[in-house]
BATORNU-116731 format. One record per residue (C-alpha): residue in three letters; x, y, z. Coordinates in pm, 1 decimal. Last residue first. Layout:
BEGIN
+--------+----------+----------+----------+
: residu :       c1 :       c2 :       c3 :
+--------+----------+----------+----------+
:    ALA :        X :        Y :        Z :
...
+--------+----------+----------+----------+
This chain:
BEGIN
+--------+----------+----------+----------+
: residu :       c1 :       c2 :       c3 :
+--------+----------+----------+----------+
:    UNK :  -1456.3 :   -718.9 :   1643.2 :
:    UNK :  -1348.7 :   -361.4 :   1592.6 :
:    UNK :  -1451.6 :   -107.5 :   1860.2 :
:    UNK :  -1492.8 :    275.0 :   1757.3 :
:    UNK :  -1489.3 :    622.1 :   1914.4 :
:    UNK :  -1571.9 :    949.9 :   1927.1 :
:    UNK :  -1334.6 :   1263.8 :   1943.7 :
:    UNK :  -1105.2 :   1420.2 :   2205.2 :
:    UNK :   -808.1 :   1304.8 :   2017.2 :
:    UNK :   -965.6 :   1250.1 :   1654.7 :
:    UNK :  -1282.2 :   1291.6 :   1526.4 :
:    UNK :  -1672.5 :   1382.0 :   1651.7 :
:    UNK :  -1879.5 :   1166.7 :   1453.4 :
:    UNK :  -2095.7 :   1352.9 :   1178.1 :
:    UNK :  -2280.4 :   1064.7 :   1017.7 :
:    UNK :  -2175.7 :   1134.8 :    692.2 :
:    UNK :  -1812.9 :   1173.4 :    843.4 :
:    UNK :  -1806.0 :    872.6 :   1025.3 :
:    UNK :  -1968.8 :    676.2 :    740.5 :
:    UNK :  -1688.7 :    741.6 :    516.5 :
:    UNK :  -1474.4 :    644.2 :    789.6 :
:    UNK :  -1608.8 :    339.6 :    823.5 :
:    UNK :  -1644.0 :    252.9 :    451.1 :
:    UNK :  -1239.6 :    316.9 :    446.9 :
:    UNK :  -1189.8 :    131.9 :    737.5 :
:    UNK :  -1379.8 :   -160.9 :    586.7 :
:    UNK :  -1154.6 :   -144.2 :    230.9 :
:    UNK :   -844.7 :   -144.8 :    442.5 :
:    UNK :   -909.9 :   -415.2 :    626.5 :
:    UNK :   -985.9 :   -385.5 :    995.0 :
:    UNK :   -665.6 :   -502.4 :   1132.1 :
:    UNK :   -430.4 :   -368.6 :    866.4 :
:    UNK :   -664.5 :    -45.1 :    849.7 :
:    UNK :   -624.0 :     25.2 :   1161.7 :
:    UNK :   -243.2 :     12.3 :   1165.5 :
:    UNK :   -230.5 :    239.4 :    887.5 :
:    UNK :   -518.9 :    475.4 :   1073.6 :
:    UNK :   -228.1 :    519.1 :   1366.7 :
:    UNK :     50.7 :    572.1 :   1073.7 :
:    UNK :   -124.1 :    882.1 :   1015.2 :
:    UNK :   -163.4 :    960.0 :    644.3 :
:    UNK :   -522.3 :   1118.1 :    748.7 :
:    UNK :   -552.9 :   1143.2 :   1125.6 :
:    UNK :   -756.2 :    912.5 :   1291.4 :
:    UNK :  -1096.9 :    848.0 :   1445.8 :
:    UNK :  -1044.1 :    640.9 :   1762.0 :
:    UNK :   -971.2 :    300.7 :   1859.8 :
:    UNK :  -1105.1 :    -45.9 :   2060.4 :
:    UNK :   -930.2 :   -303.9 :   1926.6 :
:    UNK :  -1026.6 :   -656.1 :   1921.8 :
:    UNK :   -792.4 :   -987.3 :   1851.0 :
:    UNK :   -420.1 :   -846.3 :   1923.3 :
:    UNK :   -175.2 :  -1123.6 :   2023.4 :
:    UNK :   -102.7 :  -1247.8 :   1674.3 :
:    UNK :   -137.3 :   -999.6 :   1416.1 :
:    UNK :    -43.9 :  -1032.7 :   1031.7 :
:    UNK :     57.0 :   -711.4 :    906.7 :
:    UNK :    -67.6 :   -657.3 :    535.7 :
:    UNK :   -126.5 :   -318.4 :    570.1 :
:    UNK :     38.8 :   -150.3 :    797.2 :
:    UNK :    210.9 :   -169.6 :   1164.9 :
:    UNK :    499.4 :     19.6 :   1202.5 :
:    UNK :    714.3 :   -123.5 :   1548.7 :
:    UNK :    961.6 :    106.8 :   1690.5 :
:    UNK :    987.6 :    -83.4 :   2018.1 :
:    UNK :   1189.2 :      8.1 :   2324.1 :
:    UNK :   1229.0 :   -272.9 :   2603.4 :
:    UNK :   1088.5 :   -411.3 :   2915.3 :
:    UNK :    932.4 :   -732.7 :   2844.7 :
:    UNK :    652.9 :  -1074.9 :   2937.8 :
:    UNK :    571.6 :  -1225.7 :   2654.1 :
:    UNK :    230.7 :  -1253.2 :   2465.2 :
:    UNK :    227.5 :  -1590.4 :   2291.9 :
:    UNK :    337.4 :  -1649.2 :   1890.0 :
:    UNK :    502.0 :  -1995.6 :   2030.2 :
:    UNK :    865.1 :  -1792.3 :   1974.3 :
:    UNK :    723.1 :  -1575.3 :   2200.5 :
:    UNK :    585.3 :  -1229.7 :   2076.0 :
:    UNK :    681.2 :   -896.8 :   2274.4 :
:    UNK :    645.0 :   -641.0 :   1970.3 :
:    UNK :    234.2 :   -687.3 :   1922.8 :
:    UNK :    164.4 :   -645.6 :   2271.6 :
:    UNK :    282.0 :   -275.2 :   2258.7 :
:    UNK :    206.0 :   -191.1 :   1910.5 :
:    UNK :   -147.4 :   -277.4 :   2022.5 :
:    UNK :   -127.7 :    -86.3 :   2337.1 :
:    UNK :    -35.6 :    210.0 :   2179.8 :
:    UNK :   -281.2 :    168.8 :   1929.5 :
:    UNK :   -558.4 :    171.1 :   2133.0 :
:    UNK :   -757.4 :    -34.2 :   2436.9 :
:    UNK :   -600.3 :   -355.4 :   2311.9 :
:    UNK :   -926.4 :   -626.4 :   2319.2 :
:    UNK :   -825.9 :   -990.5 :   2378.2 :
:    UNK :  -1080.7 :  -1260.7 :   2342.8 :
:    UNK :  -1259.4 :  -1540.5 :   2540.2 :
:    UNK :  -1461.7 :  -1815.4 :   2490.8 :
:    UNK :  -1211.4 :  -2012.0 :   2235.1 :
:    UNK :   -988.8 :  -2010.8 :   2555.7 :
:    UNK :   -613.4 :  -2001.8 :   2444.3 :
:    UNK :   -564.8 :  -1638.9 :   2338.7 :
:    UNK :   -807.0 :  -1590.8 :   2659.8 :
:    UNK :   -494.0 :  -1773.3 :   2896.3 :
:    UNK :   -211.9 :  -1594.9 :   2701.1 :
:    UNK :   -382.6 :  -1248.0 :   2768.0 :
:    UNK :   -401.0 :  -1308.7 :   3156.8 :
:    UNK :    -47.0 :  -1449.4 :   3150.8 :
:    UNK :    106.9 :  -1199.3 :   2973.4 :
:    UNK :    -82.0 :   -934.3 :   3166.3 :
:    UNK :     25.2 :  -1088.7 :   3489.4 :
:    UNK :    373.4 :  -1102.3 :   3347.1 :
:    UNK :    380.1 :   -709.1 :   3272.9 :
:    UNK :    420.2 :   -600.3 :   2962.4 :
:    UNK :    642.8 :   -250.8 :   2935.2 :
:    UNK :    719.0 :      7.9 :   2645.2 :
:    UNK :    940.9 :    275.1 :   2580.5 :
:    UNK :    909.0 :    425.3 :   2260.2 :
:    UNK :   1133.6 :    402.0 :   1920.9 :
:    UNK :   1100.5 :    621.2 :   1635.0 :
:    UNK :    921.2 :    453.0 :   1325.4 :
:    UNK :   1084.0 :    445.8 :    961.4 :
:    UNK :    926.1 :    450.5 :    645.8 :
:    UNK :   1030.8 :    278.7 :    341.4 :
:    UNK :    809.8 :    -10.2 :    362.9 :
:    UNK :    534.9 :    259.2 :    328.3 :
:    UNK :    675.7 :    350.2 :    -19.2 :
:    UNK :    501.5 :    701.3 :    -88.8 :
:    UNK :    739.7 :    829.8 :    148.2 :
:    UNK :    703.2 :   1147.9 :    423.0 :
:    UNK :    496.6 :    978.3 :    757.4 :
:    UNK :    428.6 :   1295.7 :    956.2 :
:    UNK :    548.1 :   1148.7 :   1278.2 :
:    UNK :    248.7 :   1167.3 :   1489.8 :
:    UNK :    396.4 :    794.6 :   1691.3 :
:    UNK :    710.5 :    956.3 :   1664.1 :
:    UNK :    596.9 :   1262.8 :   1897.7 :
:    UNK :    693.4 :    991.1 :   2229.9 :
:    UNK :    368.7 :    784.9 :   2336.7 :
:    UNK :    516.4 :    614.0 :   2643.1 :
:    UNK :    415.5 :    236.2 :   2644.0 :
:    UNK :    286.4 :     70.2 :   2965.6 :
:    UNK :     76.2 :   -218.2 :   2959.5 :
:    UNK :   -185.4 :   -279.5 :   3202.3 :
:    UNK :   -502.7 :   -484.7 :   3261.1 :
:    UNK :   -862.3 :   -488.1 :   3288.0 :
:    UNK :   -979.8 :   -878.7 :   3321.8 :
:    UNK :  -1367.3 :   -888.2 :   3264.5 :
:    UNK :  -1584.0 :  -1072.7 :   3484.3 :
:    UNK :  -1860.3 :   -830.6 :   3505.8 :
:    UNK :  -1841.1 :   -664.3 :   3767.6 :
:    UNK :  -1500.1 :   -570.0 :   3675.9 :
:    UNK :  -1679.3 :   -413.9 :   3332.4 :
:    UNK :  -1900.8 :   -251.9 :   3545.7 :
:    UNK :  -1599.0 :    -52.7 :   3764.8 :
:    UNK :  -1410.9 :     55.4 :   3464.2 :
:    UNK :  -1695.8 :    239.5 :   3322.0 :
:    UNK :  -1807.6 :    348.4 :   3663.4 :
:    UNK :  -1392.9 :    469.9 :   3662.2 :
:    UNK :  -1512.0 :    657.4 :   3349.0 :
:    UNK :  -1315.3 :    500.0 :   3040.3 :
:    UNK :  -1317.2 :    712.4 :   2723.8 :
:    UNK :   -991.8 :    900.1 :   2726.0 :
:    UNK :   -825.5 :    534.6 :   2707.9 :
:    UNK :   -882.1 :    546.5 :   2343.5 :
:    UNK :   -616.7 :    872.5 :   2343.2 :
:    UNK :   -343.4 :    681.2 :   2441.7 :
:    UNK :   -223.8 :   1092.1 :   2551.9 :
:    UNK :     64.5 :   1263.5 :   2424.4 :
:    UNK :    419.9 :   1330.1 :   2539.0 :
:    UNK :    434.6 :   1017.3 :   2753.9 :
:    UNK :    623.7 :    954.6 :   3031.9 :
:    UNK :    448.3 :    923.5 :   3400.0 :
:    UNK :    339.4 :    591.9 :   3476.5 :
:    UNK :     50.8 :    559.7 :   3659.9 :
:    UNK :   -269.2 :    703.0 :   3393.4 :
:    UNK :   -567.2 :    449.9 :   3401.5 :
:    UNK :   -829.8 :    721.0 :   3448.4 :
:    UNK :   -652.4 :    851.5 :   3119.7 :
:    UNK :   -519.1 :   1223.0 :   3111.4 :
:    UNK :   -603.4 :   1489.1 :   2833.5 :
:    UNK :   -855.0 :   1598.5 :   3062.8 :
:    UNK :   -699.0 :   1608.5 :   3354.0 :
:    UNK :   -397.3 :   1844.5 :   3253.3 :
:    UNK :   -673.0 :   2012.1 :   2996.0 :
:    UNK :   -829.7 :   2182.4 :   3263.2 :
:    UNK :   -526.6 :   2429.3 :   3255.3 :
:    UNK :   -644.7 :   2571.1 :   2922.7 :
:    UNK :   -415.9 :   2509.4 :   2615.3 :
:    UNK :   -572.3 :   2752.8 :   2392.0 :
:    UNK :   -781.0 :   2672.1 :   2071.3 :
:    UNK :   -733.1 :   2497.5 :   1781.5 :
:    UNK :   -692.7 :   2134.7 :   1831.1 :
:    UNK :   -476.1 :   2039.4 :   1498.5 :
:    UNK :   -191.4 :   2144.8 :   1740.1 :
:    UNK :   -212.1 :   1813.8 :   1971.7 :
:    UNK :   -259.6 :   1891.4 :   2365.7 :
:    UNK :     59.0 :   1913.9 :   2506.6 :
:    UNK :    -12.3 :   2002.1 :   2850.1 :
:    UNK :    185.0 :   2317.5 :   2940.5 :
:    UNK :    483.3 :   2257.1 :   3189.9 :
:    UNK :    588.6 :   2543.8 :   3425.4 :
:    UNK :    491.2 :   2431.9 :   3763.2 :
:    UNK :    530.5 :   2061.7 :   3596.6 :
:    UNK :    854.8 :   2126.1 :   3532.7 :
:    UNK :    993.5 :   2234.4 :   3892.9 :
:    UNK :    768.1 :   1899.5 :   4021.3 :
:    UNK :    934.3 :   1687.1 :   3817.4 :
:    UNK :   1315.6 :   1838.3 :   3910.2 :
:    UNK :   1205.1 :   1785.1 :   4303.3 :
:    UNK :   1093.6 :   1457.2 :   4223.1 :
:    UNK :   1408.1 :   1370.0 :   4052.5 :
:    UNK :   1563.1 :   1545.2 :   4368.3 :
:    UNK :   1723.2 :   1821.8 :   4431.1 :
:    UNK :   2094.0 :   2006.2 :   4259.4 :
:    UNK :   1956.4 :   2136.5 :   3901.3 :
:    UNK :   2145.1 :   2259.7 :   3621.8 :
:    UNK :   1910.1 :   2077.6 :   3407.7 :
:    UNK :   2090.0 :   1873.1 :   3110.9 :
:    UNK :   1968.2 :   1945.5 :   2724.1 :
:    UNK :   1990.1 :   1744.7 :   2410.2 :
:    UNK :   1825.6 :   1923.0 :   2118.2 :
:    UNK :   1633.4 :   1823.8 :   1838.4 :
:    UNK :   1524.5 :   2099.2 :   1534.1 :
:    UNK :   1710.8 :   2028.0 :   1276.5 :
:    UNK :   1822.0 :   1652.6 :   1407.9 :
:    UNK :   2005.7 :   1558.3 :   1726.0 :
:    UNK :   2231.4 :   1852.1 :   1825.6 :
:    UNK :   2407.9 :   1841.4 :   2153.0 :
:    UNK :   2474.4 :   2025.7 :   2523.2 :
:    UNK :   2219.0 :   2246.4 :   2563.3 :
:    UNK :   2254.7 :   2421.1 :   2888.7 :
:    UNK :   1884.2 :   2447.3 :   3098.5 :
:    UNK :   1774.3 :   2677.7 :   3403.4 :
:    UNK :   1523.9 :   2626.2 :   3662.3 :
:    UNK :   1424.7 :   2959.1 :   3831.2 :
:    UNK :   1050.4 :   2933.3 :   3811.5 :
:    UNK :   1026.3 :   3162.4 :   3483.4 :
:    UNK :   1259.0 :   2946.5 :   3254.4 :
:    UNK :   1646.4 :   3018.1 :   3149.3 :
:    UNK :   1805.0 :   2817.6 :   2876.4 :
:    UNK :   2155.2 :   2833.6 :   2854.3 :
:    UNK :   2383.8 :   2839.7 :   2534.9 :
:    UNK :   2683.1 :   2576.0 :   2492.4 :
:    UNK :   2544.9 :   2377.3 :   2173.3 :
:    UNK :   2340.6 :   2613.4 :   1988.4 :
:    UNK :   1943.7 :   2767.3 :   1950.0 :
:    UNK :   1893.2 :   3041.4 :   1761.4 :
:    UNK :   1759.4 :   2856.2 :   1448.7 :
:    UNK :   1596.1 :   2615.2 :   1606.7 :
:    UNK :   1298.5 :   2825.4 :   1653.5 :
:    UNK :   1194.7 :   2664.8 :   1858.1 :
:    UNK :   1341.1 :   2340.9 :   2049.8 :
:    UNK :   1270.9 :   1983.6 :   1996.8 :
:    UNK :   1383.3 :   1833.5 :   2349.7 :
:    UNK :   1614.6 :   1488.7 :   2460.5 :
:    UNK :   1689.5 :   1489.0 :   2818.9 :
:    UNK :   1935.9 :   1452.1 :   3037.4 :
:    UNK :   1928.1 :   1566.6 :   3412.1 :
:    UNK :   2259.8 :   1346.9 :   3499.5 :
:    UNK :   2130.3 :   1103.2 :   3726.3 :
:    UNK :   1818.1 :   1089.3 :   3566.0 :
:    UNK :   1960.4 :    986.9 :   3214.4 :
:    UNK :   1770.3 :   1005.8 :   2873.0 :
:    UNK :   1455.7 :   1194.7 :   2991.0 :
:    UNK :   1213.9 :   1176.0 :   2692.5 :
:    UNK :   1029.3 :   1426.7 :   2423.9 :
:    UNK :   1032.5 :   1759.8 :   2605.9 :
:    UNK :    954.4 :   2007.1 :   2387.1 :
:    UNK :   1089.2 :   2377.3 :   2493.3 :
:    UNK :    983.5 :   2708.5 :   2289.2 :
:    UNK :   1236.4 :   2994.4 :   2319.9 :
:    UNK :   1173.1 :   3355.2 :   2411.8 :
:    UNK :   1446.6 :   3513.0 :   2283.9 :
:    UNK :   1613.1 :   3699.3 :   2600.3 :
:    UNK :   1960.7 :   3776.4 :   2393.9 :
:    UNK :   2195.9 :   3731.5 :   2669.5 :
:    UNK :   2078.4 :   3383.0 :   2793.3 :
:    UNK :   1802.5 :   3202.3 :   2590.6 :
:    UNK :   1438.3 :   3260.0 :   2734.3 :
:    UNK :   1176.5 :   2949.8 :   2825.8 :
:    UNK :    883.8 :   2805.4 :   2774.1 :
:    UNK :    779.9 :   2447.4 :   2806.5 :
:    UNK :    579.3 :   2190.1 :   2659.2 :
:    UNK :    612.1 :   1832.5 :   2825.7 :
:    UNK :    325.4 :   1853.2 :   3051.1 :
:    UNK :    315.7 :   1487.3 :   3153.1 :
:    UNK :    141.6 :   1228.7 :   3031.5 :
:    UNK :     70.1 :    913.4 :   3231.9 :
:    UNK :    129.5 :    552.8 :   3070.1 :
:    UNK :   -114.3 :    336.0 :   3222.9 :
:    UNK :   -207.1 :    208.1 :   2845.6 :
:    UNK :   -503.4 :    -70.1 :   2874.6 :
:    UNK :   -554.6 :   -430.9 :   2743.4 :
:    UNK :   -910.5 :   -585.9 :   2841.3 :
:    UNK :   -936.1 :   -932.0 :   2895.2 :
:    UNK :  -1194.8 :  -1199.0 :   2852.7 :
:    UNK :  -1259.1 :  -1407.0 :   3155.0 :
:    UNK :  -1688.0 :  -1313.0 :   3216.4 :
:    UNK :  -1802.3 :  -1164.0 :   2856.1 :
:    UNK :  -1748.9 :   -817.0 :   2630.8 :
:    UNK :  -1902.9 :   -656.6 :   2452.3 :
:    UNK :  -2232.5 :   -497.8 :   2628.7 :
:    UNK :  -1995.9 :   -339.7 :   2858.6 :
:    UNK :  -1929.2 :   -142.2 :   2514.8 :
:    UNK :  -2288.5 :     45.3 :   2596.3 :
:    UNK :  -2089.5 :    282.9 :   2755.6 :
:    UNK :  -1899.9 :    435.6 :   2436.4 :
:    UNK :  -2295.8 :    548.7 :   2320.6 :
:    UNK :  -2406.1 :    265.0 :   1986.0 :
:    UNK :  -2396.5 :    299.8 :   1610.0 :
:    UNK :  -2378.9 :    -35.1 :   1423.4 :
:    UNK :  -2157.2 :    -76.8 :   1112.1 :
:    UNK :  -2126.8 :   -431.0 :    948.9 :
:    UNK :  -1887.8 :   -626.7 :    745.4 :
:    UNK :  -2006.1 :  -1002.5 :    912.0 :
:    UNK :  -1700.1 :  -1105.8 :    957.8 :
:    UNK :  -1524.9 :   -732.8 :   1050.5 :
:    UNK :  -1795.8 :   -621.3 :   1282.7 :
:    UNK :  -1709.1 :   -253.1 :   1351.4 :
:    UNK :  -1877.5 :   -114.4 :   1605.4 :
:    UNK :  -1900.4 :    307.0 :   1631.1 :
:    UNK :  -1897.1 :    416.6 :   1949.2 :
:    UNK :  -2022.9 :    819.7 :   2000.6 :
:    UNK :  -1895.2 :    963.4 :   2330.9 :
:    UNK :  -2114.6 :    927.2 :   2646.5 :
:    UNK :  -1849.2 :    754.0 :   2787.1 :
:    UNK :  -1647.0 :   1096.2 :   2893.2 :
:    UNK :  -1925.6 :   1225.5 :   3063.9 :
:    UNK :  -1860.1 :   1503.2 :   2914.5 :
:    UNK :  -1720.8 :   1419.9 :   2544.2 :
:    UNK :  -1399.3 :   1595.4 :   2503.0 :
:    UNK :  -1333.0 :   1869.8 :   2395.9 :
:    UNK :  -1172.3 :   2016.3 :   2090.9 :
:    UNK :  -1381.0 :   1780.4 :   1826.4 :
:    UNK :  -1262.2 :   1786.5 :   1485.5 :
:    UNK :  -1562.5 :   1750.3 :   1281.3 :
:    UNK :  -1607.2 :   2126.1 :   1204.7 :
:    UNK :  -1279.4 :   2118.8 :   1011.8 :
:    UNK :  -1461.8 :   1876.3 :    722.5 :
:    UNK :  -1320.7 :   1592.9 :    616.8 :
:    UNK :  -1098.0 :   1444.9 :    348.7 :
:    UNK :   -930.8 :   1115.4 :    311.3 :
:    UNK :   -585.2 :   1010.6 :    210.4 :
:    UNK :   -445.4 :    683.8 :    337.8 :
:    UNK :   -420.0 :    572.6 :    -34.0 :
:    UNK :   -162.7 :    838.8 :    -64.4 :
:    UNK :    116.7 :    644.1 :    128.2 :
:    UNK :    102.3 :    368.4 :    -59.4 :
:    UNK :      0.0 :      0.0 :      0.0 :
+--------+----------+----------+----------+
């Protein structure tokens, strides 16, 4: 498949720059992939899928508010921060995109309004930056310095400001783990009533951590898909998740539904040589597209995605591509909310 076949168009309106209050009372669309259907149902009614034993992937990654603001020494430029990922605690590493690069060198110091104060000491790419905090307290301490400052990084194709309700509501009720740039934005959905009935019911909700770094919105640049190239994120998988997902895999009862696709990329990059989840800590840079064959992942439950996003590339391998295409169609005739704070849809 090519790039340009993930090209769709759809009107501005659609993009939704809330989200849906209570948060299940989003749209779900259901996606039945045997029979090719398309049923319209509220995100709550999703209890409704699922039975007693099977198990329910989630993302406990938490984000953090990785955009800062800051002014270079001498000059005062005001200088825009991203943190993507600390490289070394012990040190006060981190990896950033600054802007505008331009004005930005190895050697000059970064000064923010709270009194913490940054040196750049590489160049990564154009715009990518490694920096070290002249700080002397804790990791803890250093969090807490960049949170006072920190704006949640809510995508830019929301257009409005970044308002400080947005630290909760770009969060997931499943959020632990702080580390991610930007939200697993399926997991927006879940109330912890939600959470609470499908417990009730049998269900096994468990975590995987992956931290979304900005290479899962990568703007992907070939026509050749084979061609293009992921950046790495950390990722976790627990051995009671293993086990949990290995025991549904094996019950012809049960299934196992990825909340995402974080989580999918997640399960998908710790096989066993028996095609069974694993148990790992690790960094994947998994791309998942058309015709990837998957072997943990057997529901997802998703939003509406970008166009040419390697997030509706990995939908499109599960759902076929044809399907997702007649989904989407039907999204926008229908006038679902889309992307980050948008509706939803499960695939079965």
């Amino acid at each position: 498949m090519k790039l340009s076949h993930f090209l769709y168009e759809y009107p501005a309106s659609l993009v939704a720059k809330y989200p849906a209050e209570p948060r299940d009372s989003a749209r779900l669309m259901v996606l039945n992939r045997a029979e090719k259907t398309i049923e319209h149902r509220v995100f709550s009614d999703i209890v409704d899928y699922f039975n007693e034993g099977d198990v329910l992937i989630v993302n406990d990654t938490q984000v953090f508010p990785a955009r800062l603001y800051g002014n270079k020494e001498k000059t005062g430029a005001r200088i825009e921060v991203f943190l993507l990922r600390e490289l070394n605690s012990e040190s006060r590493l981190w990896d950033v995109i600054v802007d505008p690069a331009r004005k930005i060198r190895i050697g000059n110091k970064l000064y923010f309004e709270n009194g913490l104060v940054a040196e750049v000491i590489d160049n990564t790419t154009s715009r990518g930056r490694t920096i070290r905090f002249v700080f002397e307290g804790s990791n803890e301490e250093l969090y807490e310095k960049i949170d006072e400052i920190g704006q949640t990084p809510i995508p830019p194709y929301i257009k409005r400001a970044v308002e400080p309700e947005d630290r909760g509501r770009y969060q997931t009720v499943f959020a632990e783990h702080r580390g991610a740039v930007a939200a697993p934005t399926a997991g927006l959905h879940f109330t912890p009533e939600l959470v609470g009935k499908l417990i009730d019911k049998g269900v096994n909700v468990t975590p995987v951590t992956l931290h979304v770094g900005l290479g899962t919105f990568r703007p992907v640049e070939v026509e050749d898909l084979t061609k293009h190239r992921m950046d790495s994120e950390y990722y976790h998988i627990p051995p009671e998740t293993a086990d949990l997902a290995n025991k549904a895999l094996a019950s012809p009862d049960n299934s196992v539904t990825a909340v995402g696709t974080t989580v999918v990329r997640a399960i998908e990059s710790s096989l066993s040589a028996a095609n069974t989840l694993k148990p790992t800590i690790g960094w994947t840079d998994k791309f998942i597209y058309p015709q990837y064959e998957f072997r943990i992942t057997e529901r997802i439950i998703t939003n509406f995605h970008m166009p040419k996003s390697t997030l509706l590339m990995l939908v499109a391998a599960f759902a076929d591509y044809d399907f997702m295409r007649e989904a989407y169609d039907v999204a926008i005739k229908e006038k679902y909310r889309l992307f980050s704070f948008g509706d939803a849809m499960i695939i079965i």
